[in-house]
MARVOKOL-681449 format. One record per atom (N, C-alpha, C): residue number from 1; atom name; x, y, z; residue in three letters. Coordinates in Angstrom, 1 decimal. Example, Ala and Ser with C-alpha at 12.3 -4.5 7.8 and 13.67 -1.06 7.14 Angstrom:
<rs>
pos  site  c1  c2  c3  code
1  N  13.2  -5.7  7.8  ALA $
1  CA  12.3  -4.5  7.8  ALA $
1  C  13.2  -3.3  7.8  ALA $
2  N  12.8  -2.2  7.1  SER $
2  CA  13.7  -1.1  7.1  SER $
2  C  12.9  0.0  7.9  SER $
</rs>
This chain:
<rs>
pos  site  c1  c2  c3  code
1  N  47.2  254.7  -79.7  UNK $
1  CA  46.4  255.3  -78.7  UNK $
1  C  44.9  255.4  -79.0  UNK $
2  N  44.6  255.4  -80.5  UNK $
2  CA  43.3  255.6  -80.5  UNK $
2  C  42.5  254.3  -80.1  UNK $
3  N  42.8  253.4  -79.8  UNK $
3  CA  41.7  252.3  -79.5  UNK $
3  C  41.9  252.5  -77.7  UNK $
4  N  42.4  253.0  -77.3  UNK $
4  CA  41.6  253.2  -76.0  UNK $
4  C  41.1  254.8  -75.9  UNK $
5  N  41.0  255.9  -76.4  UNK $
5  CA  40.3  256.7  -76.9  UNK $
5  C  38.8  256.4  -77.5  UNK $
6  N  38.9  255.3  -77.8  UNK $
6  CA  37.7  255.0  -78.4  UNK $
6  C  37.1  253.9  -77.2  UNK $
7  N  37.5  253.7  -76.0  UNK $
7  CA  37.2  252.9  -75.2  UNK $
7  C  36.8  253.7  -74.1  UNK $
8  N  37.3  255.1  -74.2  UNK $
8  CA  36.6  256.1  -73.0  UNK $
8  C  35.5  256.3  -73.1  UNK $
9  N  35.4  256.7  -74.6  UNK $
9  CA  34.2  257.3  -75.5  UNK $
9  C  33.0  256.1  -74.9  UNK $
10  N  33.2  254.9  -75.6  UNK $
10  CA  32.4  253.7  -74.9  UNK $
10  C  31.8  253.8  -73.7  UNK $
11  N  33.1  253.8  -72.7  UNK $
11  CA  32.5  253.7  -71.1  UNK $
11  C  31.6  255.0  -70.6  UNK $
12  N  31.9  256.3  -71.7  UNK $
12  CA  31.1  257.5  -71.4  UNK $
12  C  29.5  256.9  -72.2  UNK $
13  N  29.5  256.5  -73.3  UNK $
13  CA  28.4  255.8  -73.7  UNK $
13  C  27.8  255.0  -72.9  UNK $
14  N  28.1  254.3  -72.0  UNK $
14  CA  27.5  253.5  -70.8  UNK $
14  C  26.9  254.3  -69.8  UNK $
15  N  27.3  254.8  -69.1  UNK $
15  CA  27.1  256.1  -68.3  UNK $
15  C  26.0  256.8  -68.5  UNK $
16  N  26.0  257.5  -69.7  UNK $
16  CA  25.3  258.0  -70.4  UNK $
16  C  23.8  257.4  -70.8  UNK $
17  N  23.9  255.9  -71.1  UNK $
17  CA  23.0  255.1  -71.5  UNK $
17  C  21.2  255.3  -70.3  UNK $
18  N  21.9  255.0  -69.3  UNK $
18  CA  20.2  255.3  -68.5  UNK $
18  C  19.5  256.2  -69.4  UNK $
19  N  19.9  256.9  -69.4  UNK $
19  CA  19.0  258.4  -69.9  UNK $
19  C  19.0  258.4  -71.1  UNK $
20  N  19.3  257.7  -71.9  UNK $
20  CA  19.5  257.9  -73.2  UNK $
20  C  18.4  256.3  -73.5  UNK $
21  N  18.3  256.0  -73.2  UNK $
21  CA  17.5  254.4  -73.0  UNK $
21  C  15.9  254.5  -72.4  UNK $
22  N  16.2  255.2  -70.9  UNK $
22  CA  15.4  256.0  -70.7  UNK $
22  C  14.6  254.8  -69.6  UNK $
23  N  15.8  253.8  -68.8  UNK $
23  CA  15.1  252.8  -68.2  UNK $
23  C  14.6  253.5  -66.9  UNK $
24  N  13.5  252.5  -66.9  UNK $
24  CA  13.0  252.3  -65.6  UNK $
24  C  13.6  252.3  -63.9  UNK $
25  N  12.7  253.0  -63.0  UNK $
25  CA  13.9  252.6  -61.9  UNK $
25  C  14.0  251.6  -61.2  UNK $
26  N  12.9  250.7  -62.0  UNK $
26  CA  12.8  249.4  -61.1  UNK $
26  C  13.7  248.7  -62.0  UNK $
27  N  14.5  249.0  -62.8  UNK $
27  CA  15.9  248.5  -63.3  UNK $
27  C  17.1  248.9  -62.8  UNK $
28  N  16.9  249.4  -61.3  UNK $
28  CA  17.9  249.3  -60.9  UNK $
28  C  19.3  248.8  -60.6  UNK $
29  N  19.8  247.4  -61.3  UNK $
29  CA  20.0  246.2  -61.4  UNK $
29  C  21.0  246.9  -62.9  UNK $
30  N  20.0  246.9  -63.7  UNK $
30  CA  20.6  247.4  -65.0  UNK $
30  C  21.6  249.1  -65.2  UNK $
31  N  21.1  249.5  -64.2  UNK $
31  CA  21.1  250.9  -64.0  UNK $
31  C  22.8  251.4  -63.7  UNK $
32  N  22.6  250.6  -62.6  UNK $
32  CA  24.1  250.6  -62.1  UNK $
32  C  25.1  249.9  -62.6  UNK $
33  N  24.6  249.0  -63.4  UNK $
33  CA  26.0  248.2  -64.2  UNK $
33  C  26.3  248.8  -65.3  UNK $
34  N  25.3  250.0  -65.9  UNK $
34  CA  25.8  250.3  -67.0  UNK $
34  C  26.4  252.0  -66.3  UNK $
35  N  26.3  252.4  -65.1  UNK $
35  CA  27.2  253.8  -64.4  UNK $
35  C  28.0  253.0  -63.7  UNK $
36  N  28.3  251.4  -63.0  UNK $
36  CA  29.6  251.3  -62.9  UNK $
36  C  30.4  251.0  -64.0  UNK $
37  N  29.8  250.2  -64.6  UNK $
37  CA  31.1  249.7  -65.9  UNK $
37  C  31.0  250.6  -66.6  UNK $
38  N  30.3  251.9  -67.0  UNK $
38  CA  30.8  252.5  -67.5  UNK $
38  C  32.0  253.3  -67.4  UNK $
39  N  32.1  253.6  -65.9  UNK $
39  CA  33.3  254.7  -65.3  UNK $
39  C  34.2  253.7  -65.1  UNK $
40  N  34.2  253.0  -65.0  UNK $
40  CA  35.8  251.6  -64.9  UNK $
40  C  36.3  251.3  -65.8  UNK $
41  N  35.2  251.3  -66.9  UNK $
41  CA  36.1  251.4  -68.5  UNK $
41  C  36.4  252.7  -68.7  UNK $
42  N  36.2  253.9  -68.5  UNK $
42  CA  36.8  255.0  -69.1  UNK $
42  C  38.2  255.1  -68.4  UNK $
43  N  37.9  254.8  -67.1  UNK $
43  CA  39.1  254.9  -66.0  UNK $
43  C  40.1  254.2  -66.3  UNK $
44  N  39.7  252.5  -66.7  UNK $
44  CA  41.0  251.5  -67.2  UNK $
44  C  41.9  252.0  -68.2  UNK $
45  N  40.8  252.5  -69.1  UNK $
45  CA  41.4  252.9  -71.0  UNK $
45  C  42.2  254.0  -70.5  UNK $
46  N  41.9  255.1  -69.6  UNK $
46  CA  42.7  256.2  -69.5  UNK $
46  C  43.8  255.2  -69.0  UNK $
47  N  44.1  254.8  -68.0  UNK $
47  CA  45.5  254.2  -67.4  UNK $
47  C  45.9  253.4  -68.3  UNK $
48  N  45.3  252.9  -69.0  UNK $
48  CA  46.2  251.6  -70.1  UNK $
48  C  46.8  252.4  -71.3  UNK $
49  N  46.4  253.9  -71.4  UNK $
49  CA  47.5  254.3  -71.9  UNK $
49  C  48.7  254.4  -71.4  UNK $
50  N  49.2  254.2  -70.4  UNK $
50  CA  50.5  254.3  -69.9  UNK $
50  C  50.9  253.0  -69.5  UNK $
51  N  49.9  252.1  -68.6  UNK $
51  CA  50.1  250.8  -68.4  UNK $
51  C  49.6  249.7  -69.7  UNK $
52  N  50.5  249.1  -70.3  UNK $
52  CA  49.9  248.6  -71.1  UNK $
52  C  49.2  247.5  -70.7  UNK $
53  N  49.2  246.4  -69.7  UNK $
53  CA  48.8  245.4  -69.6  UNK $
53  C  47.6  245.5  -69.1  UNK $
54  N  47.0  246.9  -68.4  UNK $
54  CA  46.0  246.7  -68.3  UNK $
54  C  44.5  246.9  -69.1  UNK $
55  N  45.2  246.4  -70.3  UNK $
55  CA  44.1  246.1  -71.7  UNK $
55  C  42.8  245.2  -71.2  UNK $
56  N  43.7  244.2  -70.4  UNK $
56  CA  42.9  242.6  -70.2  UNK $
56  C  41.8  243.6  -69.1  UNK $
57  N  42.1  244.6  -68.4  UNK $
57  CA  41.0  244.7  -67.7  UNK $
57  C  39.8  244.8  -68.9  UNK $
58  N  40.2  245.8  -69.7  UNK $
58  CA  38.7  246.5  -70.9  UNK $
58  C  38.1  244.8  -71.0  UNK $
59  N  39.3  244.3  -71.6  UNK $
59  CA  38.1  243.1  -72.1  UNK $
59  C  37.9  242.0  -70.6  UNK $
60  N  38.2  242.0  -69.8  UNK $
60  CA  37.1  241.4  -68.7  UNK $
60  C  35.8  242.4  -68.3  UNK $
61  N  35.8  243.5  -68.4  UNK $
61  CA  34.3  244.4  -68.2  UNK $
61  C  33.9  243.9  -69.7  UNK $
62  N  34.7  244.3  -71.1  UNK $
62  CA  33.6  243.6  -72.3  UNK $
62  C  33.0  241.8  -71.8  UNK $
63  N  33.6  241.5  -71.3  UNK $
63  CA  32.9  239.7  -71.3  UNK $
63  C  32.0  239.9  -70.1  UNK $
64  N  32.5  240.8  -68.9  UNK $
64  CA  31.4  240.9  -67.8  UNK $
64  C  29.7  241.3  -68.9  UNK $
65  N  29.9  242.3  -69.7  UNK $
65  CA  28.8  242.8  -70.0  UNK $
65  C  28.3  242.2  -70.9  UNK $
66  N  28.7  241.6  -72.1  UNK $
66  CA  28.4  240.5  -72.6  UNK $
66  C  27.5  239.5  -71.9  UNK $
67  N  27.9  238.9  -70.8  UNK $
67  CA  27.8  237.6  -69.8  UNK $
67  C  26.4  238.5  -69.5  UNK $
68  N  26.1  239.6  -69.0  UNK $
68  CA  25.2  240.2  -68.4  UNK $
68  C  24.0  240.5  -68.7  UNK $
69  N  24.3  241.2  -70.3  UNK $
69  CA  23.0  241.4  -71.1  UNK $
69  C  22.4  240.3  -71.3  UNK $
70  N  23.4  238.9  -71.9  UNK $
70  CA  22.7  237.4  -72.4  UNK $
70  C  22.1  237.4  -71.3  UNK $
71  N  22.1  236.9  -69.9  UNK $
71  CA  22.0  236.2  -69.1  UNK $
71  C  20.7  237.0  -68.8  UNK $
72  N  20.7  238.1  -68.2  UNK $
72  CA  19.9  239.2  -67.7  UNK $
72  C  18.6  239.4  -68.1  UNK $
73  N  19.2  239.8  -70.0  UNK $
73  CA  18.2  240.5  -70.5  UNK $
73  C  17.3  239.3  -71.3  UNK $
74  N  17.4  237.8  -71.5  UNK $
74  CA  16.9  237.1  -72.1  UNK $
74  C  16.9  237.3  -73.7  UNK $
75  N  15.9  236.7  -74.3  UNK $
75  CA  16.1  236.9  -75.9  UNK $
75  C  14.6  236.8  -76.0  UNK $
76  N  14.5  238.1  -77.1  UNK $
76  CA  15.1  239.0  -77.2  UNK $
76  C  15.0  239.9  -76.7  UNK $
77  N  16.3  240.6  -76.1  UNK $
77  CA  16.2  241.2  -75.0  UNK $
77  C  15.9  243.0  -75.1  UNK $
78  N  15.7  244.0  -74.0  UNK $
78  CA  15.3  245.1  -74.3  UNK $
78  C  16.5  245.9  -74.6  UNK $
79  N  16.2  247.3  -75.0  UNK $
79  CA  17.3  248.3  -75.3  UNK $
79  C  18.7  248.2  -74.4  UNK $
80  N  18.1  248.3  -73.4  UNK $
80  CA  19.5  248.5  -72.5  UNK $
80  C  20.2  247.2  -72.4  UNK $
81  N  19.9  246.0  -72.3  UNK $
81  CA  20.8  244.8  -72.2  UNK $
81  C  21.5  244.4  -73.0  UNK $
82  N  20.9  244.5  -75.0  UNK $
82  CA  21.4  244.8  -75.8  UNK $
82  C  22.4  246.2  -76.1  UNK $
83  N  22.5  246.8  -75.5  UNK $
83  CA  23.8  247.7  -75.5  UNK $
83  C  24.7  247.2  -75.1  UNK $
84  N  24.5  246.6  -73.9  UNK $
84  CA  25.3  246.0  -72.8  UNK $
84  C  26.2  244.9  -73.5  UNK $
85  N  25.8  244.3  -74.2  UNK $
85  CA  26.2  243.2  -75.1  UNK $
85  C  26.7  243.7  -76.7  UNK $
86  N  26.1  244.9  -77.5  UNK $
86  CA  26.9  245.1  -78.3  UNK $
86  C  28.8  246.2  -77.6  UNK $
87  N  28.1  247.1  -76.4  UNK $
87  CA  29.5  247.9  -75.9  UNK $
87  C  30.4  246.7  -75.7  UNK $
88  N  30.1  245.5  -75.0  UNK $
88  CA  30.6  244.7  -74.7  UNK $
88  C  31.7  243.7  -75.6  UNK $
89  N  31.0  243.7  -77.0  UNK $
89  CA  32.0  243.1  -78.1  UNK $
89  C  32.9  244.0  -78.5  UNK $
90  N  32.3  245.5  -78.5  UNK $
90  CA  33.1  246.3  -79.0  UNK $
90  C  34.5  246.6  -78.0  UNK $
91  N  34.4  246.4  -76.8  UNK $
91  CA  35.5  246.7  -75.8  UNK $
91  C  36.4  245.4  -76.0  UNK $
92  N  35.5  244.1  -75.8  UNK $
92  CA  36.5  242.8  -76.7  UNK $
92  C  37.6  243.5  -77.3  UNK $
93  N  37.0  243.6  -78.7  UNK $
93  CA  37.7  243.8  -80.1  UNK $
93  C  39.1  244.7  -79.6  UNK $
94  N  38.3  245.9  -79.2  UNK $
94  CA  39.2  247.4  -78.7  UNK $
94  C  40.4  246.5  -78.0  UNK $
95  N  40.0  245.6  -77.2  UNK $
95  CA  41.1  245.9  -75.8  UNK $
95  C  42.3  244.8  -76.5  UNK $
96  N  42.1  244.1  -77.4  UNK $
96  CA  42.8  243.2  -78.2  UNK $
96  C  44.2  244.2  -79.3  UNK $
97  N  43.3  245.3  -79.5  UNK $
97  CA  44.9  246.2  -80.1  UNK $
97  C  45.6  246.8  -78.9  UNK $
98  N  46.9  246.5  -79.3  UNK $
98  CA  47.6  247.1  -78.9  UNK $
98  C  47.7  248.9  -78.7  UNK $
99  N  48.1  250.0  -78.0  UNK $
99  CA  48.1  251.2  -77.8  UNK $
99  C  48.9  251.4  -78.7  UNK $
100  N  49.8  251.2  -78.9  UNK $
100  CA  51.1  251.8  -79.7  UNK $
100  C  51.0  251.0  -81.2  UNK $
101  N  49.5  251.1  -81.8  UNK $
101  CA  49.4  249.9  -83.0  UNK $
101  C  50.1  250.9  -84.0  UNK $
102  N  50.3  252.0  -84.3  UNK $
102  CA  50.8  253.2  -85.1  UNK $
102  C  52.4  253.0  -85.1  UNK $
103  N  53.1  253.1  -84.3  UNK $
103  CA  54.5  253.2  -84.3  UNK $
103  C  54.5  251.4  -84.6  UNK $
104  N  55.9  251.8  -86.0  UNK $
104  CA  56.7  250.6  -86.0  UNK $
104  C  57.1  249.9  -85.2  UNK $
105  N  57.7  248.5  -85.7  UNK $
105  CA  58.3  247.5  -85.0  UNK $
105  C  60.0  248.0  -84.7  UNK $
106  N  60.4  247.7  -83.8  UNK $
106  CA  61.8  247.8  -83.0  UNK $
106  C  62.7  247.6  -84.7  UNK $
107  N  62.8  246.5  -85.3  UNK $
107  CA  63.5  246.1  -85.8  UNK $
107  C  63.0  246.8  -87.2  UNK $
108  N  61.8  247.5  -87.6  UNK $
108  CA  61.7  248.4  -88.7  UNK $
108  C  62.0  250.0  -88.2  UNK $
109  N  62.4  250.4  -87.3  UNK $
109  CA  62.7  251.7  -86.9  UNK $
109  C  64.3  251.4  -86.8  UNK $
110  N  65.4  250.5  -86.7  UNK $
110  CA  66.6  250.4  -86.9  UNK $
110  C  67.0  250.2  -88.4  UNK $
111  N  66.2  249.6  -89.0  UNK $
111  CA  66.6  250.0  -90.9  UNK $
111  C  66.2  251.0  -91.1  UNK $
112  N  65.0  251.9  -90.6  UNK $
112  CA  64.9  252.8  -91.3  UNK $
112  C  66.1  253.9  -90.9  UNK $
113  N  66.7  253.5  -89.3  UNK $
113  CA  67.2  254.5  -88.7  UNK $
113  C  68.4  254.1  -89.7  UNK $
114  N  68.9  253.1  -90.1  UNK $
114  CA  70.0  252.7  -90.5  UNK $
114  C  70.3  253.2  -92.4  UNK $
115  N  69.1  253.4  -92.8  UNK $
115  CA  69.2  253.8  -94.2  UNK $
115  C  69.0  255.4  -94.4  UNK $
116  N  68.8  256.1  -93.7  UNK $
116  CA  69.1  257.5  -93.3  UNK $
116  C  70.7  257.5  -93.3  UNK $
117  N  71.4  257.0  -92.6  UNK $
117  CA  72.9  257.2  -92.0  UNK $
117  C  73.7  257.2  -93.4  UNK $
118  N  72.8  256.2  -94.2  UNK $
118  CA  73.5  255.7  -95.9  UNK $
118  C  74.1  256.9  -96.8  UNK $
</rs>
């Protein structure tokens, strides 16, 4: 569960980012992709704890944002598009573990269940 805990945290870091960056409003452009993707990643991560498949959404908003800073922000690019592109690897990575990476395998929770019985 902790890697989409750590994926809310993220999309609240996006959100957050305007103000903390401190952009311009003629970045409007920028502005809003980091208060929508931000709230769609917190929202995904919350639901993909119960739905698991929807991991793949985290990492299509990580590649949207990726795709967006390169493209966007040029090289080398300013504070905010560079976030956009490091939150963006990081949601990659995140959305690649599994939710349940803590609990054993099916077939390690029946020997262990089975060497108790012993």
């Amino acid at each position: 569960m902790w890697p989409r805990i750590m994926e809310v945290m993220l999309g609240l870091w996006l959100v957050l980012s305007p103000l903390i960056f401190r952009l311009e409003p003629g970045d409007l452009a920028l502005i809003v992709n980091h208060l929508v993707y931000g709230a769609a990643t917190a929202v995904a991560a919350l639901i993909a704890i119960r739905v698991r498949f929807l991991r793949v959404v985290t990492i299509a908003i990580g590649l949207w944002l990726i795709g967006y800073g390169y493209v966007a922000g040029g090289y080398p690019g300013p504070g905010g598009y560079l976030n956009l592109i490091v939150i963006g690897v990081l949601l990659c990575a995140l959305g690649l573990i599994p939710t349940d990476c803590l609990v054993p395998t099916h077939s390690w929770r029946e020997y262990y269940a089975s060497q108790r019985r012993e």
